[in-house]
N, CA, C and O of each residue as an XYZ file, in Angstrom:
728
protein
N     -14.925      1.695    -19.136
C     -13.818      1.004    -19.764
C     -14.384      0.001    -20.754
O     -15.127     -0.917    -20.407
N     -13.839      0.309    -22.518
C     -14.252     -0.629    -23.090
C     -13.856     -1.797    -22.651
O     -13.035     -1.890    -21.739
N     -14.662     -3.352    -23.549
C     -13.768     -4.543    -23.656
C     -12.051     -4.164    -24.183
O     -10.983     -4.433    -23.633
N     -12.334     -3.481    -25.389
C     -11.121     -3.602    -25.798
C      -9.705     -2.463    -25.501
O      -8.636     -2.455    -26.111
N     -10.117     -1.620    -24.438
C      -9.317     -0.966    -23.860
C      -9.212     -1.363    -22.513
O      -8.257     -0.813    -21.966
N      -9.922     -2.203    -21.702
C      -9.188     -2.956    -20.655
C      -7.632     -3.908    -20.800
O      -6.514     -4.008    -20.295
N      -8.655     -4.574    -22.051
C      -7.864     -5.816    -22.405
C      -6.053     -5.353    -23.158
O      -5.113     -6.064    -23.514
N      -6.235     -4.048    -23.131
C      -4.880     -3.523    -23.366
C      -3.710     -3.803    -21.767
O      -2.497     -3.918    -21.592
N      -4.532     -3.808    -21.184
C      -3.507     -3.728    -19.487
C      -3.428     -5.111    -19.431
O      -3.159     -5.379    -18.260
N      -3.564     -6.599    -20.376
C      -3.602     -7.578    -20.094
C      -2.668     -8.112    -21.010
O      -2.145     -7.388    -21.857
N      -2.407     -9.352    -20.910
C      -1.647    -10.209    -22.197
C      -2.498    -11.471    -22.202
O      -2.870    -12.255    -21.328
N      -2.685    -11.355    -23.693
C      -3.960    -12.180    -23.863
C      -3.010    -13.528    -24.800
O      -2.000    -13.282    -25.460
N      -3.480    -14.591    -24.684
C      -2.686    -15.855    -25.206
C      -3.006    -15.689    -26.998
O      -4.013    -15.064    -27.331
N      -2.206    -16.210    -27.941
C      -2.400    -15.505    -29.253
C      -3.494    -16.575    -30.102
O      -4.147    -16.357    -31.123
N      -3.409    -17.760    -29.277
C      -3.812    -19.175    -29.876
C      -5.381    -19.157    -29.369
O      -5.936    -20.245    -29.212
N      -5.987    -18.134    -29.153
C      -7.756    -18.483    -28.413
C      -8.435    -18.904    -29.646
O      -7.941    -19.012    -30.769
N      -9.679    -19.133    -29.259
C     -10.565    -19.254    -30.045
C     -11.611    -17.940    -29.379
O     -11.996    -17.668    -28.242
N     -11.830    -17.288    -30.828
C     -12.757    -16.351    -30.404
C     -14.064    -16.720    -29.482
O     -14.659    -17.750    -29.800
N     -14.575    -15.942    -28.331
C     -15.741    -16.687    -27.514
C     -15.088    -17.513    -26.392
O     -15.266    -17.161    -25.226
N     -14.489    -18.379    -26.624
C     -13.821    -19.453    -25.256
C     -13.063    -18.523    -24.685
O     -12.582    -17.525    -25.221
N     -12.910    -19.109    -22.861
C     -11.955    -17.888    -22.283
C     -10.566    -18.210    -22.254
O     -10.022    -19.234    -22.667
N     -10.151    -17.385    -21.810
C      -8.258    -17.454    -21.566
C      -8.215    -17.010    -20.078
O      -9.008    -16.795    -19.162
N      -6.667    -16.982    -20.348
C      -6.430    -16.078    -18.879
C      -5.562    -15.287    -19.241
O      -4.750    -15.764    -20.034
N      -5.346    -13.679    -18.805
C      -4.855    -12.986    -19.148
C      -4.151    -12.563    -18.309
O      -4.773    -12.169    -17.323
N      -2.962    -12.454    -18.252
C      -2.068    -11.431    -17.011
C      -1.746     -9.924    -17.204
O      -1.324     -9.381    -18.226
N      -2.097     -9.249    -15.749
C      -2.002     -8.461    -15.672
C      -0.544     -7.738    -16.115
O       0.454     -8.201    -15.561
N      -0.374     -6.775    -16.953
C       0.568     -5.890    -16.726
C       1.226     -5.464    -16.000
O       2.450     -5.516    -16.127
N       0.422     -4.710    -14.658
C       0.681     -4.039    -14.123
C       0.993     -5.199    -12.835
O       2.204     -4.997    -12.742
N       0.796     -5.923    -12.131
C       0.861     -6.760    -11.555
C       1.340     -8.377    -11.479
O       1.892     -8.976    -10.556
N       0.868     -8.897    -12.945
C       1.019    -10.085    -13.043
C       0.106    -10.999    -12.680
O       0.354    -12.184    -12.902
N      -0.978    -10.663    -12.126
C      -2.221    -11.652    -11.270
C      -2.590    -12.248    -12.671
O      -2.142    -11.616    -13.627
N      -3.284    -13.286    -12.925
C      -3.683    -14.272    -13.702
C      -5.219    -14.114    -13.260
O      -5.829    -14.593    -12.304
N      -5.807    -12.869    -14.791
C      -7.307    -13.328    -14.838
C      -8.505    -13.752    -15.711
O      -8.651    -13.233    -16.817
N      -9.068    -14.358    -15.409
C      -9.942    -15.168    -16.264
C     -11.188    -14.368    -16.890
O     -11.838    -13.517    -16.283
N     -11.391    -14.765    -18.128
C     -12.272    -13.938    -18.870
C     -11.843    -14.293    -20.640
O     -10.933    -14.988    -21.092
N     -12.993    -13.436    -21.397
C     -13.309    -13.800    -22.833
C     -13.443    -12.117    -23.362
O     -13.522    -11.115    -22.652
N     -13.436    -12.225    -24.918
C     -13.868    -11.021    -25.082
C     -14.855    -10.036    -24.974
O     -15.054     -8.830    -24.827
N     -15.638    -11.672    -25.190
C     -17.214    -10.810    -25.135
C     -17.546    -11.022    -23.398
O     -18.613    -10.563    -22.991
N     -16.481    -11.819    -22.258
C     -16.909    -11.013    -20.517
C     -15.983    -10.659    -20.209
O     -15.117    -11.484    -19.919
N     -15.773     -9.576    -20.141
C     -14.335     -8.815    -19.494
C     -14.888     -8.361    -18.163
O     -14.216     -7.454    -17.671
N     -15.877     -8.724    -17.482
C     -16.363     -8.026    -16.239
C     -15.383     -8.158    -15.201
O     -15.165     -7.216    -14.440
N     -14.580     -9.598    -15.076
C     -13.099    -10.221    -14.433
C     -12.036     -9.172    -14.541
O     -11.382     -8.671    -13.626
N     -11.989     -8.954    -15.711
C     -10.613     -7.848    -16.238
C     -11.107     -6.612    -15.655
O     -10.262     -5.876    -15.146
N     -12.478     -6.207    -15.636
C     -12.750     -5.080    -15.225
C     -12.861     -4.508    -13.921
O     -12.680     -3.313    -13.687
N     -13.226     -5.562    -12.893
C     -13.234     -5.470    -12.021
C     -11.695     -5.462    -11.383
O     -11.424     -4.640    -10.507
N     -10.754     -6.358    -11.830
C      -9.434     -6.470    -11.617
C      -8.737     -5.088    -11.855
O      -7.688     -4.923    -11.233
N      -9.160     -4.089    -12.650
C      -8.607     -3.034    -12.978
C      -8.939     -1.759    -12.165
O      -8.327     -0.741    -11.843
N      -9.894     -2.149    -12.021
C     -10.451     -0.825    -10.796
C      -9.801     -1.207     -9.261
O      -9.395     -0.317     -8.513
N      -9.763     -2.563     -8.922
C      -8.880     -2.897     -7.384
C      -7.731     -2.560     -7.805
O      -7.145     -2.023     -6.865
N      -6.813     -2.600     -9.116
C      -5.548     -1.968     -9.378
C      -5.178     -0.141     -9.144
O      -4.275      0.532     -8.649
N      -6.658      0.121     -9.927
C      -6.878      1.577     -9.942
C      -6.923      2.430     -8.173
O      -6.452      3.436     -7.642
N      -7.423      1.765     -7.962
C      -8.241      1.878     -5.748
C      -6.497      1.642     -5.449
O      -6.122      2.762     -5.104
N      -5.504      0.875     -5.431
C      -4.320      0.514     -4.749
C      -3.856      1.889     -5.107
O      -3.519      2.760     -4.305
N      -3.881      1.976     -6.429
C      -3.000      2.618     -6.824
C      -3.229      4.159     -6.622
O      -2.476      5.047     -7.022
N      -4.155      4.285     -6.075
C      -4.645      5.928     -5.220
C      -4.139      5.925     -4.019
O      -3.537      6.830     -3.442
N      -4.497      4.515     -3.542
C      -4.338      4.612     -2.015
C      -2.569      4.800     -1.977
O      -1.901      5.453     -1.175
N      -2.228      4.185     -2.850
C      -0.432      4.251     -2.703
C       0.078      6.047     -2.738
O       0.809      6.646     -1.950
N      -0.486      6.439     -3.709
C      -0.761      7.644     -4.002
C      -0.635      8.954     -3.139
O       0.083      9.953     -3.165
N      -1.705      8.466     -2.333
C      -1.773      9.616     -1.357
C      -0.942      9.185     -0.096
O      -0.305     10.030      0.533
N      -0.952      8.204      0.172
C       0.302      7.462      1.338
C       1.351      7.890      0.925
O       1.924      8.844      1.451
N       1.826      7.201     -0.187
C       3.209      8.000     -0.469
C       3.916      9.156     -1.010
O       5.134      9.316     -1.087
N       2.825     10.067     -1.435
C       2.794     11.600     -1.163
C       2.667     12.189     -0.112
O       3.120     13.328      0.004
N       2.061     11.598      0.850
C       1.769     12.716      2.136
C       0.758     13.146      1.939
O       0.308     14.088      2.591
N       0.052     12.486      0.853
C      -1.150     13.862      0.330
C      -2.716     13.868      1.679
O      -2.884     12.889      2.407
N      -3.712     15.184      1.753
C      -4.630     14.493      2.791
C      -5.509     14.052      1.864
O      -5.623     14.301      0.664
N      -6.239     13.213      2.763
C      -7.108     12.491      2.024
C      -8.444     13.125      1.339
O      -9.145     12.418      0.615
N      -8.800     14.635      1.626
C      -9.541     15.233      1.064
C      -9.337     15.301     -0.181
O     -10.354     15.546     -0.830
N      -7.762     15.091     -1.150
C      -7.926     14.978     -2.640
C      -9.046     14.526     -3.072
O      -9.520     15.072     -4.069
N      -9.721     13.482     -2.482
C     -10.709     12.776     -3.596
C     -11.678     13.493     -3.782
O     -12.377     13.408     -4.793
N     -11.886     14.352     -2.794
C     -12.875     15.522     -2.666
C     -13.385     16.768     -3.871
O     -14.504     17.071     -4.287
N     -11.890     17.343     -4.212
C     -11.456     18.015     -4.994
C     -12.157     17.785     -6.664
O     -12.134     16.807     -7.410
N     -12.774     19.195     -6.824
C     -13.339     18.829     -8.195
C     -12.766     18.750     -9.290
O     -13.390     18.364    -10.278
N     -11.411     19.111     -9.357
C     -10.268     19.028    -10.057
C      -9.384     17.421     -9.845
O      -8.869     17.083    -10.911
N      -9.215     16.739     -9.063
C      -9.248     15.528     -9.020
C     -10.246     13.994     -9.764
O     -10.203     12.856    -10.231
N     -11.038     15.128     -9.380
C     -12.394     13.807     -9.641
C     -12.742     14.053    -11.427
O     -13.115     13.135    -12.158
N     -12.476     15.764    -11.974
C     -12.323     15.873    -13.582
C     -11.129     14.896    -13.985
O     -11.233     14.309    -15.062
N      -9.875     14.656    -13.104
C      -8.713     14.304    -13.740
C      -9.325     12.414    -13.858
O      -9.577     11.893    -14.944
N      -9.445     11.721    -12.591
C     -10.372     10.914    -12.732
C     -11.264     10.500    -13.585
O     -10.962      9.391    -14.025
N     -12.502     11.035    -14.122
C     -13.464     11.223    -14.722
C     -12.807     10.725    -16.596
O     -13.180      9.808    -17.328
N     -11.735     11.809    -16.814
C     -10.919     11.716    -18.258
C      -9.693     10.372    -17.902
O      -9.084     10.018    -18.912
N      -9.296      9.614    -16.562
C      -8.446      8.868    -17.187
C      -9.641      7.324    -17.090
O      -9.367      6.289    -17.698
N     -10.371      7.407    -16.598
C     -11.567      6.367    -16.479
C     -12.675      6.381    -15.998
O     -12.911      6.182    -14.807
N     -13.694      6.672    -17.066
C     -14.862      7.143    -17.236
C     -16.217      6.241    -15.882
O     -17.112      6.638    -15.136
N     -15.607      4.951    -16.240
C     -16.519      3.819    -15.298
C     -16.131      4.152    -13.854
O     -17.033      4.259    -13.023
N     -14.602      4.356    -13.430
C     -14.130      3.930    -11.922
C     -14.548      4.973    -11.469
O     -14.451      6.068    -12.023
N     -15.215      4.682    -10.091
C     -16.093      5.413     -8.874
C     -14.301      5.529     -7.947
O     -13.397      4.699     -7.846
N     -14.484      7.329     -7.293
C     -13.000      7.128     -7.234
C     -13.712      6.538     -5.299
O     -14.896      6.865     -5.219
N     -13.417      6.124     -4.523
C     -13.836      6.241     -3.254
C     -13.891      6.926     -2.481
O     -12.917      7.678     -2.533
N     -14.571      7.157     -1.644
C     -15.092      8.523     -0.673
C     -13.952      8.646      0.402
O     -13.228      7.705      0.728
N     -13.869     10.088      0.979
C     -12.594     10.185      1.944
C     -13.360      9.177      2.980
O     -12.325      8.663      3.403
N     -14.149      8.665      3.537
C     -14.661      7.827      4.692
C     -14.148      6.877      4.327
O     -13.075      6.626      4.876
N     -14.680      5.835      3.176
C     -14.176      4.821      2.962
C     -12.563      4.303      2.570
O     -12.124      3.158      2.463
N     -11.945      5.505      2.421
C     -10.218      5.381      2.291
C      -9.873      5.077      3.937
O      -9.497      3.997      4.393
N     -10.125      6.432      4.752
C     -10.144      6.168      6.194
C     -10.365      5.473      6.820
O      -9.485      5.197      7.636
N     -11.576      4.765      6.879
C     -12.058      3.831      7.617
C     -11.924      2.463      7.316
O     -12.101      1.538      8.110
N     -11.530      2.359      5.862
C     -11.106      0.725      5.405
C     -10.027      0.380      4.528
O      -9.407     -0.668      4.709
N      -9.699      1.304      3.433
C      -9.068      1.089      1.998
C      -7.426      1.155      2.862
O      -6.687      0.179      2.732
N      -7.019      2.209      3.610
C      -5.764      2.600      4.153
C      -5.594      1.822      5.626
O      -4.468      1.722      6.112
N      -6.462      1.417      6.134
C      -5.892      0.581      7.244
C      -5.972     -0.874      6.364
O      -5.223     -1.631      6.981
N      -6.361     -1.375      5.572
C      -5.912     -2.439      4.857
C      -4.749     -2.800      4.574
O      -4.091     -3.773      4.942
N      -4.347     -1.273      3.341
C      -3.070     -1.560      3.305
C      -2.195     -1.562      3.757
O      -1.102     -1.931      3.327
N      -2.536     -1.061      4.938
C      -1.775     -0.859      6.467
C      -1.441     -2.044      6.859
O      -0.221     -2.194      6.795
N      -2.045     -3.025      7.270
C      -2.054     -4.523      7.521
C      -1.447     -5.096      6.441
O      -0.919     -6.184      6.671
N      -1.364     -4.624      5.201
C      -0.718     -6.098      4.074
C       0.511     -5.385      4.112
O       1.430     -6.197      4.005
N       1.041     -3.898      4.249
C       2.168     -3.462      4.337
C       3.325     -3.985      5.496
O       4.496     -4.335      5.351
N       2.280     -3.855      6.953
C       3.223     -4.666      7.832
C       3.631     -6.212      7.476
O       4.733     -6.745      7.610
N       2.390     -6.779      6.973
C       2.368     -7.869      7.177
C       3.836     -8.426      5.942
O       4.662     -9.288      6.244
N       3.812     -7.702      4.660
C       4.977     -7.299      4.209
C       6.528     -7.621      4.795
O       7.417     -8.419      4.498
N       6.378     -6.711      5.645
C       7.635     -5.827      6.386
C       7.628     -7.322      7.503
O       8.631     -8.035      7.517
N       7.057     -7.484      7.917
C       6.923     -8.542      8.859
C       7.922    -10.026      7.996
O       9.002    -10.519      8.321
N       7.109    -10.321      6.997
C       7.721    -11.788      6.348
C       9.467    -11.012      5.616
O      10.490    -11.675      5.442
N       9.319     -9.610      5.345
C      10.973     -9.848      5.416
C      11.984     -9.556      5.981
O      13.136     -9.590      5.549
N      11.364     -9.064      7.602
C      12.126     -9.165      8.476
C      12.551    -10.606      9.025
O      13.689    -10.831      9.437
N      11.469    -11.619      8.990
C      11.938    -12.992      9.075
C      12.915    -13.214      8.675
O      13.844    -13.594      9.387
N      13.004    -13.032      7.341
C      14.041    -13.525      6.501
C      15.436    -13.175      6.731
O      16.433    -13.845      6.465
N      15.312    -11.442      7.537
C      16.735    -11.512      7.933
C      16.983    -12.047      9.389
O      16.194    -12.366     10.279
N      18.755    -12.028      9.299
C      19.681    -13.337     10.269
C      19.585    -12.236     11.428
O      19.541    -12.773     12.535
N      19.539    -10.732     11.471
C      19.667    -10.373     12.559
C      19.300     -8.904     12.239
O      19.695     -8.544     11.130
N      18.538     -7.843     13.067
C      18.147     -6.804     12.529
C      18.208     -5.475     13.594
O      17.586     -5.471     14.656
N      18.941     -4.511     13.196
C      19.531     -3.580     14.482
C      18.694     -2.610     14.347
O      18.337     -2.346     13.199
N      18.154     -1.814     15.477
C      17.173     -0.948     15.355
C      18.018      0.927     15.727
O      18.927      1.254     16.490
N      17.413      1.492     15.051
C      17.621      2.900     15.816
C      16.370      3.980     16.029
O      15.377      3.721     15.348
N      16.310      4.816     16.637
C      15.322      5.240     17.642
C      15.572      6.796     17.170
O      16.747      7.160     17.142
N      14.571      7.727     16.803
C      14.342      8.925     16.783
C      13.519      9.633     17.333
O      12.353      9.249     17.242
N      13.710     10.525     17.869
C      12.648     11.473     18.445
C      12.587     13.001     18.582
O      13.311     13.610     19.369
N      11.648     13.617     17.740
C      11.903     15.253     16.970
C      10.300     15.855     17.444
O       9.300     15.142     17.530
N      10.334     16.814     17.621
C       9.319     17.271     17.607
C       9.291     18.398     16.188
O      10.192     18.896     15.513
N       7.782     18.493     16.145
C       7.268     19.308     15.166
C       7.070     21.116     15.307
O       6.650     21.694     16.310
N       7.395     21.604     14.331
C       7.085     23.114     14.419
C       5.899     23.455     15.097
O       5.900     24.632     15.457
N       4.928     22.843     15.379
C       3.938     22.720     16.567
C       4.360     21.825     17.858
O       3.596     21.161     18.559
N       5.614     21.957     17.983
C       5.680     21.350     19.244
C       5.196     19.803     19.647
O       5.404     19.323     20.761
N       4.808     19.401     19.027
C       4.224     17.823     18.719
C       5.417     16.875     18.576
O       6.119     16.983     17.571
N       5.804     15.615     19.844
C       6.707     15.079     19.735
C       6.359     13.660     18.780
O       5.200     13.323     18.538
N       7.359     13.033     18.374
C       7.150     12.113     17.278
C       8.226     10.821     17.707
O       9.152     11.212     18.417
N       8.234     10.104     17.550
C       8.757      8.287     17.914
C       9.254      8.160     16.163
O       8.566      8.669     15.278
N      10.256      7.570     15.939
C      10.795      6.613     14.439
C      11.192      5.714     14.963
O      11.616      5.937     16.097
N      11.248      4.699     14.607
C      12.239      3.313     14.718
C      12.248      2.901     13.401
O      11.362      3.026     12.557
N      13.402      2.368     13.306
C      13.312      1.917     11.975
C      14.964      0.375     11.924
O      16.003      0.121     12.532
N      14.307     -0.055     11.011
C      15.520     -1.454     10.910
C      16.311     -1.549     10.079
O      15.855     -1.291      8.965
N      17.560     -1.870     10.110
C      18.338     -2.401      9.577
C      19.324     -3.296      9.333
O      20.210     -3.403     10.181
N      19.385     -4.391      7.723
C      19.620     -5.406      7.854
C      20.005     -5.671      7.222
O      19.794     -4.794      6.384
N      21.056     -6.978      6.435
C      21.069     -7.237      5.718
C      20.492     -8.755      4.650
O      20.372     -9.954      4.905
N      20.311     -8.119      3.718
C      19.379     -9.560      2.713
C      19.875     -9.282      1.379
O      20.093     -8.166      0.908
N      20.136    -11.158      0.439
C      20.681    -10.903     -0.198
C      21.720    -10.177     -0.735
O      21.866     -9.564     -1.793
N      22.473    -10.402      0.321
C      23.637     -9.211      0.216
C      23.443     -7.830     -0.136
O      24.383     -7.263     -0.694
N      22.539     -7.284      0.059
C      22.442     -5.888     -0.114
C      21.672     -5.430      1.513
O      20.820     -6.061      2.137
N      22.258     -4.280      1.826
C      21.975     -3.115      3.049
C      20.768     -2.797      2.741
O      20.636     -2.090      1.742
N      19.587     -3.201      3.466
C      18.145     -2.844      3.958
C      18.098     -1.894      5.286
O      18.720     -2.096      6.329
N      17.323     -0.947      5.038
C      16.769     -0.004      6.090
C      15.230      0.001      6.040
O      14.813      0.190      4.897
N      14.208     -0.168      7.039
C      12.748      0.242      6.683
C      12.515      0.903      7.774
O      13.275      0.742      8.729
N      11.156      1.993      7.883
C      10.830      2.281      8.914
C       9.968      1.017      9.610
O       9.017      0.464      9.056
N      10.374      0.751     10.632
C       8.917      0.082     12.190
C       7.703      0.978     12.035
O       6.626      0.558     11.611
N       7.957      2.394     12.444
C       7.001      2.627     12.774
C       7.724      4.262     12.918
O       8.905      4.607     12.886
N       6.329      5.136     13.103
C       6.393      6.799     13.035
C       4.875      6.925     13.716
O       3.702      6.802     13.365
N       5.651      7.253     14.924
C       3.944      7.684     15.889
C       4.002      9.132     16.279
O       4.784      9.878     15.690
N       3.129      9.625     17.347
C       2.790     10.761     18.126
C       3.996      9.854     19.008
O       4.348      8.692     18.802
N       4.424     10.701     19.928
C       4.802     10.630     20.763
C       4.602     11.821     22.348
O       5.129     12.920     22.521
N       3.848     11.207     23.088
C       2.739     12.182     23.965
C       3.443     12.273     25.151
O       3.934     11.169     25.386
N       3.764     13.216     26.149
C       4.259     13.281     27.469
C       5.708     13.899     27.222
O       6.187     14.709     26.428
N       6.166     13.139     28.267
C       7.862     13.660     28.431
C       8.770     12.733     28.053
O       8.352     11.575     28.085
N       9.795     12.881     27.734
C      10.824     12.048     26.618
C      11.805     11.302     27.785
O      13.028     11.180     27.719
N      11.147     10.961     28.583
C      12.211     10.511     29.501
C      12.644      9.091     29.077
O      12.162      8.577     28.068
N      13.762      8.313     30.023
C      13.952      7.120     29.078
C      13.252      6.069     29.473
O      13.278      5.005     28.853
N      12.552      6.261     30.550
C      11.216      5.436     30.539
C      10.009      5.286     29.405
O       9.398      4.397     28.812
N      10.060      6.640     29.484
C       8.477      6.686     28.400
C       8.908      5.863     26.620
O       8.260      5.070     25.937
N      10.103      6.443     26.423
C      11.011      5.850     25.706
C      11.038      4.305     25.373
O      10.589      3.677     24.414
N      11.762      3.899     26.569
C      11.563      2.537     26.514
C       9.991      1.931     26.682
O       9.724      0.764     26.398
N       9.144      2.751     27.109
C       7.994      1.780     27.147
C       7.352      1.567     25.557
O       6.921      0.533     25.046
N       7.442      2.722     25.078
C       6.973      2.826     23.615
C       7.514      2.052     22.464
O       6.921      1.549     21.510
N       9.056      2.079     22.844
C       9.737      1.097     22.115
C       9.575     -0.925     22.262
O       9.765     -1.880     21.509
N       9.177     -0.740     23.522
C       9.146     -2.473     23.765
C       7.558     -2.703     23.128
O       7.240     -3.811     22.696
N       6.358     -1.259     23.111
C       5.249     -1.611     22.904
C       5.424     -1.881     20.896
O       4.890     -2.892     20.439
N       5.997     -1.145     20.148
C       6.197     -1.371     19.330
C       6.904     -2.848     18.303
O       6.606     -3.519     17.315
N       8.119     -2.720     19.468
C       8.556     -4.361     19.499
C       7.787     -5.529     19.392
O       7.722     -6.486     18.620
N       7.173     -5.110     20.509
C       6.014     -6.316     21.129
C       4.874     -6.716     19.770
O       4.284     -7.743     19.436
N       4.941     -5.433     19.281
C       3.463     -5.678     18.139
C       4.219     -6.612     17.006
O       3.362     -7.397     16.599
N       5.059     -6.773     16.551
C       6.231     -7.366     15.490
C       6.372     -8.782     15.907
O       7.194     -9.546     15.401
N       5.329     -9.187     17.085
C       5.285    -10.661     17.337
C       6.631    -11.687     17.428
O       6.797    -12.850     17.060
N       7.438    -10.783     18.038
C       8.924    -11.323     17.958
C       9.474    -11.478     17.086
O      10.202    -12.470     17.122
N       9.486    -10.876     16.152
C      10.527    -10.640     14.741
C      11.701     -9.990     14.967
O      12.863    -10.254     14.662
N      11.059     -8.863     15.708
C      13.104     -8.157     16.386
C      12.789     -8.555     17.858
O      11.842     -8.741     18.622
N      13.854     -8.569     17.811
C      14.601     -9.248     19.198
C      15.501     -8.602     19.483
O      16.192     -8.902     20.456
């Protein structure tokens, strides 16, 4: 990534002095980052953690498996939209990049369930064309006057569906939400 094709994903102040830095906001985000023309290493680095989210969102919210990155047809498509960014290895998506966003997603879902006055849950349970049973919960609420639904959570669900096993899974899920539903 050149200097001057990073600095396109930024808004740069019109009043600089060439050489002294600014701060530039992101486009795509809005984060406020610091840098000059002649060091964009700030901008650059800022663009590749944009680039990394924005895979990881990618394949999360496709369904896709994580072997895409694998794919030599991926990594050409890669390669032509940014020559510098290293795309990350299926290990390191697995083992760190996706349980991250795993944690800032709840943690998300968490601060705006606070926010609502009261939040009603409903409970699904389907099994799969392999016979594989599955748990949903999911909330709903209202904020800002508009009707919110999110999922809790989408697990395995292992054993027999009785309304024990049921309820135990559901209070264990509860329980993790640190008393947010009630």
């Amino acid at each position: 990534m050149s200097s001057k094709s990073v600095l396109e994903h930024f808004t740069v102040p019109d009043d600089f002095q060439n050489g002294n830095t600014f701060k530039g906001k992101c486009m795509h985000c809005g984060t406020l980052i610091s840098g000059s023309y002649k060091v964009t290493s700030n901008f650059v680095t800022h663009m590749k953690l944009e680039m990394t989210n924005a895979l990881i969102m990618f394949i999360a919210g496709d369904l896709l498996p994580l072997s895409i990155v694998e794919s030599e047809e991926f990594k050409n498509l890669m390669e032509k939209a940014d020559t510098k960014y290293q795309v990350p290895s299926r290990k390191h998506l697995s083992s760190k990049l996706l349980h991250e966003k795993s944690v800032e997603i709840k943690n998300n879902l968490v601060n705006t369930l606070k926010r609502a006055e009261s939040v009603c849950l409903t409970i699904d349970l389907w099994s799969s064309r392999q016979m594989r049973g599955f748990l949903g919960i999911t909330g709903h609420f209202i904020l800002d006057w508009a009707m919110k639904s999110v999922m809790i959570c989408c697990k395995r669900f292992k054993g027999r569906h009785t309304a024990e096993s049921i309820r135990s899974e559901y209070e264990e899920v509860v329980t993790s939400f640190e008393h947010i539903i009630e």
